[in-house]
C-alpha positions as CSV (number, residue, x, y, z in Angstrom):
1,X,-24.7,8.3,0.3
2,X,-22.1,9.1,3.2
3,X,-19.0,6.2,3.1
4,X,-17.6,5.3,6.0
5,X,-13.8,5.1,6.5
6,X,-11.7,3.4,9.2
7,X,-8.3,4.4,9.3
8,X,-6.4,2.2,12.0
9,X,-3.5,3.4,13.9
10,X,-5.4,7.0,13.4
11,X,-3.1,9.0,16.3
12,X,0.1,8.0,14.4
13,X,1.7,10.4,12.1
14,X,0.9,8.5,9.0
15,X,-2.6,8.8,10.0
16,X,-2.6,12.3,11.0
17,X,-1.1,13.0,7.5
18,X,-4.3,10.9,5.6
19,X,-6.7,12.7,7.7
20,X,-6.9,16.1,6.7
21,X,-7.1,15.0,3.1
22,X,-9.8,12.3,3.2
23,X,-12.0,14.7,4.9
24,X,-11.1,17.7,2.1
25,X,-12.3,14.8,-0.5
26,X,-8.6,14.0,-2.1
27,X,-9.6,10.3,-2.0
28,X,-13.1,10.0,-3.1
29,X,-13.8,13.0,-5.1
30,X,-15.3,16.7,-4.2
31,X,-19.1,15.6,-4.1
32,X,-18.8,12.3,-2.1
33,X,-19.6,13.1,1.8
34,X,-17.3,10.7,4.5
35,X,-18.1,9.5,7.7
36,X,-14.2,8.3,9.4
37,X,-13.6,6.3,12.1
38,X,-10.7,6.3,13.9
39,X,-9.3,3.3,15.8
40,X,-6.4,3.1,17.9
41,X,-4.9,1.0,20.9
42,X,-5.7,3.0,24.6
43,X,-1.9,4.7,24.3
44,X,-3.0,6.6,21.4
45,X,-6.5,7.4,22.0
46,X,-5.5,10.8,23.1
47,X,-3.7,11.9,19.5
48,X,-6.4,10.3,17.5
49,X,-9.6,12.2,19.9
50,X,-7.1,15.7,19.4
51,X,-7.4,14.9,15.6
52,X,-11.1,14.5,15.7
53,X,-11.3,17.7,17.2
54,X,-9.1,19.5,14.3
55,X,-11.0,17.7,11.8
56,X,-13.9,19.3,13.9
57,X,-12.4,22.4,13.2
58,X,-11.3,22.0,10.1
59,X,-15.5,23.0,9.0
60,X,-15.2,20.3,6.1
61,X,-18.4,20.5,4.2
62,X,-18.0,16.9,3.1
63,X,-16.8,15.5,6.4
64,X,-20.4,13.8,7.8
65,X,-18.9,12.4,11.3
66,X,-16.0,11.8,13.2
67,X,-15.8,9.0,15.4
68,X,-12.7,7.2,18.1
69,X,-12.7,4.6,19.4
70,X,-10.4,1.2,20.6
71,X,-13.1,-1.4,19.8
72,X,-12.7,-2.9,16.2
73,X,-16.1,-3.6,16.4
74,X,-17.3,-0.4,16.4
75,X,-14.3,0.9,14.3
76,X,-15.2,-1.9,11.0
77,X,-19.2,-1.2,11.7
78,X,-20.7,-0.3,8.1
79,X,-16.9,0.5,7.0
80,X,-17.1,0.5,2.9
81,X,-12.9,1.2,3.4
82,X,-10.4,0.0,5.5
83,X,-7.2,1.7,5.5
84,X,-4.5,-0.7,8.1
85,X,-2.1,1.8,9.0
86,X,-1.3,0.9,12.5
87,X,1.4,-2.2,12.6
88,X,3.9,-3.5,15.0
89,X,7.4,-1.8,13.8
90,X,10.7,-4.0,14.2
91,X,12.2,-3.1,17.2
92,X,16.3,-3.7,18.4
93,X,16.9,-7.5,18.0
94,X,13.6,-8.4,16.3
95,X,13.7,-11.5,14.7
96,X,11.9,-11.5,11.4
97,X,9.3,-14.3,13.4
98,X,8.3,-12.2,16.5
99,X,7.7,-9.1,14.0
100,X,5.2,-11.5,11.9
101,X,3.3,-13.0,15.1
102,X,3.2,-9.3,16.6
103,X,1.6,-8.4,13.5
104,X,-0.9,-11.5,14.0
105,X,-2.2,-10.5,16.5
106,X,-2.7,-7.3,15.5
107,X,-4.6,-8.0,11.6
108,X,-5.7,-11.4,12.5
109,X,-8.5,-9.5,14.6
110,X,-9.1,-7.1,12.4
111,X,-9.8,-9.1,9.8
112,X,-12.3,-10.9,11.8
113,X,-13.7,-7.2,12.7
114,X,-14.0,-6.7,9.0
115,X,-15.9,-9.6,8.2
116,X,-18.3,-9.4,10.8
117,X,-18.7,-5.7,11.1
118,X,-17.9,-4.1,7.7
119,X,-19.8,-3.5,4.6
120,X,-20.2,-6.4,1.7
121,X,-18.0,-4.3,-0.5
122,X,-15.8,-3.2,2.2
123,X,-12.4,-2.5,0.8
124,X,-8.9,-3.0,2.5
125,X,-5.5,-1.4,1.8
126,X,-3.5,-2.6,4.3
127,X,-0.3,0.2,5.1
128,X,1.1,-1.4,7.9
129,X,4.7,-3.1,7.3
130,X,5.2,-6.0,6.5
131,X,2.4,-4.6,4.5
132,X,1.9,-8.1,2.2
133,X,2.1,-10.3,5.1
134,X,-0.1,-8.2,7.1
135,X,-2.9,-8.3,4.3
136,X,-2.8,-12.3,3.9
137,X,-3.2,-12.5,7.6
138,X,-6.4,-10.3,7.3
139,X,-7.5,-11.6,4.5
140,X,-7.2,-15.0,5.8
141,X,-9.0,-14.4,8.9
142,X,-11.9,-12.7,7.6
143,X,-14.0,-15.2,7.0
144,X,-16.7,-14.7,3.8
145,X,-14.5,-11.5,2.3
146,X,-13.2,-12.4,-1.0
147,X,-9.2,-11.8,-0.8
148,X,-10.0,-9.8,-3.5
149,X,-11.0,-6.9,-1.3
150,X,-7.7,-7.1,0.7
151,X,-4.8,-5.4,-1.1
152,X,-1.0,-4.3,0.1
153,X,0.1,-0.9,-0.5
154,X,3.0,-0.9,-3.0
155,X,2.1,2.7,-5.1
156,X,4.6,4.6,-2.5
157,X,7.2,2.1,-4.3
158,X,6.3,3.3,-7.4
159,X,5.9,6.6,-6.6
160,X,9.7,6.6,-5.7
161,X,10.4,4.5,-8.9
162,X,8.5,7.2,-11.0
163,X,10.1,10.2,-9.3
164,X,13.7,8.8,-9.3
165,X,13.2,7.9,-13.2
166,X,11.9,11.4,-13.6
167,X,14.6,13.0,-11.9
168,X,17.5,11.0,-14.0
169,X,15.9,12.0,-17.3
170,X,15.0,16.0,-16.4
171,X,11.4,15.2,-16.6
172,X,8.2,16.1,-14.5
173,X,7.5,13.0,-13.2
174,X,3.3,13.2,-14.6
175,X,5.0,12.6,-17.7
176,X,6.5,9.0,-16.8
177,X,4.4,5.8,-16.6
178,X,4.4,2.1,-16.8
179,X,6.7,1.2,-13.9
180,X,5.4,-1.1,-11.7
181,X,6.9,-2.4,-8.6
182,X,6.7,-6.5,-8.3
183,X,6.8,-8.3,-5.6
184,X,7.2,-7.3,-1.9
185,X,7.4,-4.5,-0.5
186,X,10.4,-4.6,0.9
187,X,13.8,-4.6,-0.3
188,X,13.5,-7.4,-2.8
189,X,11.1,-5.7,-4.8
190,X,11.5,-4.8,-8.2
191,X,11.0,-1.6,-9.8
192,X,10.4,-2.3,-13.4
193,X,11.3,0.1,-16.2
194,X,11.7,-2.2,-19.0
195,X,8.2,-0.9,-20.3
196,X,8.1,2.3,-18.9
197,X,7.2,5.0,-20.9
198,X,8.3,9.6,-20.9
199,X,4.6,11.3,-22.5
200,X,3.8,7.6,-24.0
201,X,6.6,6.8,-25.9
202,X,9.5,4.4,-24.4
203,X,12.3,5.7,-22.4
204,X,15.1,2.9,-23.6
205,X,16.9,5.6,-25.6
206,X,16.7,8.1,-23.1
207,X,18.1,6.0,-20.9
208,X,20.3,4.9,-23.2
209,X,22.4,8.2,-24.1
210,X,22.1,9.1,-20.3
211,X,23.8,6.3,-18.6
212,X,25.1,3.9,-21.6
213,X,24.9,0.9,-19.7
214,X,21.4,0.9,-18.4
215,X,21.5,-2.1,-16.5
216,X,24.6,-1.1,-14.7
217,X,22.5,1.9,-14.0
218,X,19.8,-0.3,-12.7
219,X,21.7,-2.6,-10.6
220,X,24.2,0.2,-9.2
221,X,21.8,2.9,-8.4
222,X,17.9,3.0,-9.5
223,X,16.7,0.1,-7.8
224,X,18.7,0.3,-4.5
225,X,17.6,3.9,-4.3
226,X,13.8,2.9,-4.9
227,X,14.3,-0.1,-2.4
228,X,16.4,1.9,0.0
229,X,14.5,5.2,0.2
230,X,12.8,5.0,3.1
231,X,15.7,4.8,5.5
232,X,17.6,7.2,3.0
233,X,14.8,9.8,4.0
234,X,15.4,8.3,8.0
235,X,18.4,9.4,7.7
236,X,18.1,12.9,6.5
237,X,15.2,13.7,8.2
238,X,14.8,12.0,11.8
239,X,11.8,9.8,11.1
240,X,10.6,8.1,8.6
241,X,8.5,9.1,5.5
242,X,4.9,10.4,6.6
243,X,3.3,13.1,4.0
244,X,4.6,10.6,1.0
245,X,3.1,7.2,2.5
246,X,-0.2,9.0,3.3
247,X,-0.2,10.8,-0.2
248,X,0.3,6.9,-2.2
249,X,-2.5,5.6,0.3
250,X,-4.7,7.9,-0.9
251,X,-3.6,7.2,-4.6
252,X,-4.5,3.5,-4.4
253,X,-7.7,4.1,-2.7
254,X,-8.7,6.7,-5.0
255,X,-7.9,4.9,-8.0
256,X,-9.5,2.0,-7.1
257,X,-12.7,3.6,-6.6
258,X,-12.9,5.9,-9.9
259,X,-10.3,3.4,-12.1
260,X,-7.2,4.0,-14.0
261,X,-6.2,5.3,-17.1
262,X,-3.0,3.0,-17.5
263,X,-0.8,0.7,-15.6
264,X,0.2,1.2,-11.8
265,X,1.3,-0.9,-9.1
266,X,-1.2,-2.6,-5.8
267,X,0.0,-5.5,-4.0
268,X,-3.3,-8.0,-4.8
269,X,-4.1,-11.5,-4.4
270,X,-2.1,-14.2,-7.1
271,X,-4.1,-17.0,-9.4
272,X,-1.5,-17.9,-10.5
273,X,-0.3,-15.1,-12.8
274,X,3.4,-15.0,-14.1
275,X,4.0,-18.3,-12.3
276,X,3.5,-16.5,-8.6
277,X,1.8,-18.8,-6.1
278,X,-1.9,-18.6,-5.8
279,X,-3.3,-17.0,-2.5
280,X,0.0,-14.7,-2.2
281,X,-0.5,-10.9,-1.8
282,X,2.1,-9.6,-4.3
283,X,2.5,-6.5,-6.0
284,X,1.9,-6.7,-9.7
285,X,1.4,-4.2,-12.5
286,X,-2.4,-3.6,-12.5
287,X,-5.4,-2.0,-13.4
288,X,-8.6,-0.6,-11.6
289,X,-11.5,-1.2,-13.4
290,X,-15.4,-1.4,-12.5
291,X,-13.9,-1.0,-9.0
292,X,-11.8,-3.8,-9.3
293,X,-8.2,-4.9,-9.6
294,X,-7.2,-6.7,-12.6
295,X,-3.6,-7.4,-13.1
296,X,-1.8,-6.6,-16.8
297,X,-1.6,-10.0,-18.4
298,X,0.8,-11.0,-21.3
299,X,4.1,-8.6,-19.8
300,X,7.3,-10.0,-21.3
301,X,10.3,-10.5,-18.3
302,X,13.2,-11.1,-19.5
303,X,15.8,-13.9,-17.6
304,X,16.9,-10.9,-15.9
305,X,14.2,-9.6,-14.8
306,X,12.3,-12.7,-14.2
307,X,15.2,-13.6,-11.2
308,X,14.4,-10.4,-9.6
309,X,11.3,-11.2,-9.6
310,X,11.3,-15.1,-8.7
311,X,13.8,-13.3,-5.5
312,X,10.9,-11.3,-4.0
313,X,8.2,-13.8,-3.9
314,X,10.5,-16.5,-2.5
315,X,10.6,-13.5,0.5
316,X,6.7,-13.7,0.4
317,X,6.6,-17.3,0.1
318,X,8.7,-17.5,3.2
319,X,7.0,-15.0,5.1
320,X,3.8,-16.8,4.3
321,X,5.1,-20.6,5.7
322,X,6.5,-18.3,8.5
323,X,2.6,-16.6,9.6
324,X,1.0,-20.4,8.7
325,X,3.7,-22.0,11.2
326,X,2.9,-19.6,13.7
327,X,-1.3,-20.4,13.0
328,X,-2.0,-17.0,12.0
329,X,-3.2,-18.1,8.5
């Protein structure tokens, strides 16, 4: 059975990057045929209908269809996945408020798209920044979707976090796991080593001989330089990271789909868990399973790490009064 994907924002570079990919079967696996549907605003139906036509060309045996368009209606129609990459970014003198109730109206009508046009199952990473925020609004206005099918992109955090902890120990990074990014995605959010582990057993000494003071090492470098990376690669390169926020798109998408074999990282909706308020979309260590997200239960945080924690969901929980004052949720 052919899935349908809509990929929002399609003519954008993160888009464009996704594309190629989805269509080669790098998200859902080499035997499951793909139907995409691109939706964009009238300014960028031009890039996204040049895309259909190298996707076209492209002779992808698994690729089914391509369709563009600017009407959510017909974008979300039969959609099993929703990837929301196109988002408002924060212009010169943005206040934190207009970026929020630009992004309202944005995900506020696509989440009403979704839940009248999609599939039951339909699932949702939203990509978009302020990727949390962005999925609660969604989520809240699609009506009759469980909030459980909405979730926030946090794996390019992790990615980072993986790579940067690979890099300091003189690993390949396939060999590091267990560190999940809590919180927001943004720069509050915490990168968690304390369980993380270099082919399964724990790094602590590793870190240890390397640095000394670990937390110093923390504090002073690994964490700013998760946090911070995206304007560090601004900086060097001209524009901001493409190839690598496509790439952990895909990740999450694929992973929830087929399931993981240990922890990663997927901004989902809170009961409650480690003392996070319910109906939040925070980033938690998790697993896929059944084609659901479950978060890891029973993870010690120590005083330490429970304040860096406690510091990004007060962000979300602000962000979140913010989008309610405004009547977007």
């Amino acid at each position: 059975m052919t899935k349908t994907i809509t990929i929002t924002g399609a003519g954008g570079q993160i888009g464009y990057a996704m594309l190629f990919r989805i269509a080669a079967g790098d998200m859902l696996g080499s035997d499951e045929h793909v139907r995409l549907r691109l939706l964009e605003i009238p300014q960028g139906m031009g890039a996204a209908e040049g895309a259909a036509l190298e996707l076209q060309d492209g002779a992808f045996a698994l690729l089914d269809g391509v369709e563009v368009t600017d009407d959510p209606a017909v974008a979300f129609d039969g959609a099993n996945i929703a990837l929301l990459v196109g988002a408002r970014p924060r212009g010169p003198g943005m206040e934190r408020g207009d970026l929020l109730a630009a992004n309202g109206g944005i995900f506020g009508p696509q989440g009403r798209a979704i839940a009248a046009h999609a599939a039951s199952d339909v699932r949702v990473a939203v990509v978009g920044n302020p990727a949390n925020t962005n999925a609660l609004i969604a989520s809240s206005a699609a009506d009759g979707v469980p909030a459980e099918q909405f979730t926030a992109l946090t794996r390019l955090d992790e990615n980072r976090a993986r790579a940067q902890l690979a890099q300091a120990l003189h690993t390949p990074v396939g060999a590091v796991r267990r560190v999940p990014i809590w919180g927001n995605h943004s720069a509050t959010q915490f990168p968690d080593i304390s369980h993380a582990t270099l082919d399964g057993e724990p790094v602590a000494e590793r870190l240890a001989a390397a640095f000394g003071d670990v937390r110093a090492w923390q504090e002073q470098t690994f964490i700013p330089r998760v946090a911070k990376r995206g304007a560090e690669i601004i900086e060097v390169r001209g524009s901001s990271s493409v190839a690598s926020a496509a790439s952990a798109a895909i990740d999450h998408v694929r992973d929830w789909v087929h399931g993981t074999d240990d922890w990663t990282s997927a901004g989902v909706v809170s009961h409650g868990e480690y003392g996070v308020p319910e109906g939040l979309i925070c980033s938690f260590p998790v697993r896929a399973v059944d084609g659901t997200w479950r978060i890891v239960d029973g993870l010690e945080l120590d005083d330490w790490a429970r304040a860096r924690v406690d510091a990004s969901v007060t962000e979300l929980v602000e962000e979140r009064e913010a989008v309610r004052a405004l009547g977007l949720i």
